[in-house]
C-alpha positions, 0 to 999 in steps of 0.5 A: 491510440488503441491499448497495447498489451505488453509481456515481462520480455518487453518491460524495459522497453516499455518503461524507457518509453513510459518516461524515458531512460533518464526521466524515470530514474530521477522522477521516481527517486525523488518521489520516493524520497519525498515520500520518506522524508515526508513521513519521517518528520512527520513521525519525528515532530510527534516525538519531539525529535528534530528534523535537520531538513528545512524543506522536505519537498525539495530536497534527495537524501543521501542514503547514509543520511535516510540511514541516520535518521531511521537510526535515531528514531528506531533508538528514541521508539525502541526496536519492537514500535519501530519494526510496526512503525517503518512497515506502515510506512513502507506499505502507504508508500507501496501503496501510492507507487502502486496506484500510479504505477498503474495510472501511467500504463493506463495514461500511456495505453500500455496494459501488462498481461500478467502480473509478473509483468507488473512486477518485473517493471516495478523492478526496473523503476526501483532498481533505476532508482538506485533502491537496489539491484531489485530482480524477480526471481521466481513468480508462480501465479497458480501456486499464488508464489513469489520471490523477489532477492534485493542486491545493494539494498540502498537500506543496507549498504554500510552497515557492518552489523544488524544490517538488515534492521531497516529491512521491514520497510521493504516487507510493507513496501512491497505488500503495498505496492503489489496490492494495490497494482494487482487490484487496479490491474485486474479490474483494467484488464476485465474491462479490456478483455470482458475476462475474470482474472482474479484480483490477487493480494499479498497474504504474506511476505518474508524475510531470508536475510543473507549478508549480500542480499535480502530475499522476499518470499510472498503468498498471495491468495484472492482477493475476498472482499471484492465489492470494498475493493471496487469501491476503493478503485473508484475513490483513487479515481475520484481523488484523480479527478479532483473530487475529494468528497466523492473519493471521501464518500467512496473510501467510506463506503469501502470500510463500511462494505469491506467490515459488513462483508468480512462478518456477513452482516446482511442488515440495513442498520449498520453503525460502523464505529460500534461494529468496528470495536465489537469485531476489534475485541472479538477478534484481537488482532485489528491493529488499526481501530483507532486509525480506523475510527479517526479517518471514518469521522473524518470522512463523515464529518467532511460529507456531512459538510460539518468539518470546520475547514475546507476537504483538501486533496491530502484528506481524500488521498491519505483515507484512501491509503488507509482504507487499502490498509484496512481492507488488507488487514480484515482479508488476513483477519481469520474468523471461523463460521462460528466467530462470524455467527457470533460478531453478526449477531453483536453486531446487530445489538449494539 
């Protein structure tokens, strides 16, 4: 069966055919919630709180019982650390539906044509996921524009007040799952069409509160750090095929590059930790250094073949998330042509 392309006027054709009118509402509902739920106790059990769910896995949240517990642990954090903790949360979560969002149109052999058309079936999976009345009210591609307005945000209904304290979720959520989609997208679209559409990437994304409703405002710009970006595209597909060093070798190299390419280092010695926390100080707005370091001696560690356990499929997937993260962050990371002179040159002699 030959790829055929597909437009955003045929997207709920399209998404009833990828997994079937019922399938998809249920499958990816409870992935999501799987995802949620996941991250909660995760977070939860590292502050002593406890989780009132026995399996996790196994198990679909009622809204209002998502509702509670992201009470609790925005009341036990405080509002400010809860606000940085729910968007991480939402972008590794947009991330992994972005990711395979667009592993099932490659498995169905259906190719978007355009990233409206991306993004208008996001729309309808989320929306069947009873995640919202999610519509795309406005996508300009030239300007680098967007708009997405979420009705009966399922993390806003029954609250009378501050209702949209949850709604930071839904900032990283979709910075995540544009990112990633667009990233995957455009290099299948080249290789389809032997053309040079332009990865994009979400720049920014905002918050117009409205009682009824939340609307998104996005900027996306080019993506920059192409050959980091490549390089990660690869590791999804390593994890994929099951081959978690490789996918651990690949998202590694896609720090190590993405670092390099963001100050212009051209040198062969490269010490990527010593790097990291010289731009980190230089630059003061790196917020994932430690992560950064952590999940690189991890990586390392694991090829090296000095790790004391076996790599499992968790590791190669969670680093290549992160490093999606932090490719993100360097590219909203601004620097001038001086402050890039001066990092090569700390760089160099460290």
């Amino acid at each position: 069966m030959s790829i055929q392309p597909f437009d955003e006027t045929e997207a709920t054709k399209t998404a009833d055919e990828i997994v079937g009118k019922v399938q998809y509402v249920n499958r990816i509902s409870e992935q999501a919630y799987k995802s949620i739920q996941e991250a909660l106790k995760k977070s939860l059990e590292k502050s002593r709180v406890v989780v009132p769910v026995a399996d996790p896995s196994r198990v679909i949240l009622r809204a209002t019982t998502v509702q509670m517990l992201l009470d609790g642990l925005r009341e036990h954090v405080g509002p400010s650390s809860y606000l940085t903790l729910i968007r991480r949360w939402g972008e590794e979560i947009g991330i992994s539906f972005g990711h395979i969002l667009i592993e099932t149109f490659k498995q169905k052999k259906r190719l978007p044509k355009t990233y409206k058309t991306i993004l208008v079936v996001w729309a309808i999976f989320d929306s069947s996921a009873r995640w919202g009345d999610i519509k795309i009210n406005q996508f300009d591609e030239t300007k680098g524009t967007a708009e997405v307005k979420i009705t009966r945000n399922f993390l806003t209904t029954g609250y009378e007040y501050d209702i949209h304290r949850h709604c930071p979720f839904f900032e990283g959520y979709i910075q995540g799952v544009t990112t990633q989609a667009f990233m995957e997208w455009a290099r299948w679209f080249n290789s389809v069409y032997s053309t040079s559409v332009r990865p994009l990437l979400c720049d920014s994304i905002a918050e117009l509160q409205h009682e009824e409703s939340c609307i998104f405002r996005i900027k996306f710009k080019a993506e920059g750090l192409k050959a980091a970006c490549d390089r990660l595209v690869e590791s999804f597909k390593a994890h994929d095929n099951r081959k978690w060093e490789e996918s651990l070798r690949l998202s590694r190299e896609g720090l190590e590059t993405a670092l390099k390419d963001k100050v212009g280092f051209t040198g062969k010695r490269f010490d990527f930790i010593r790097a990291l926390r010289t731009f980190s100080e230089a630059a003061k707005t790196l917020a994932n250094q430690d992560q950064a370091v952590e999940f690189y001696s991890l990586a390392s560690k694991a090829i090296d073949h000095k790790l004391e356990r076996k790599i499992s499929s968790e590791d190669s997937y969670r680093i290549a998330v992160f490093t999606r993260r932090f490719i993100t962050e360097l590219e909203k990371t601004p620097l001038t042509r001086e402050q890039k002179a001066q990092l090569k040159t700390l760089i160099k002699t460290t």
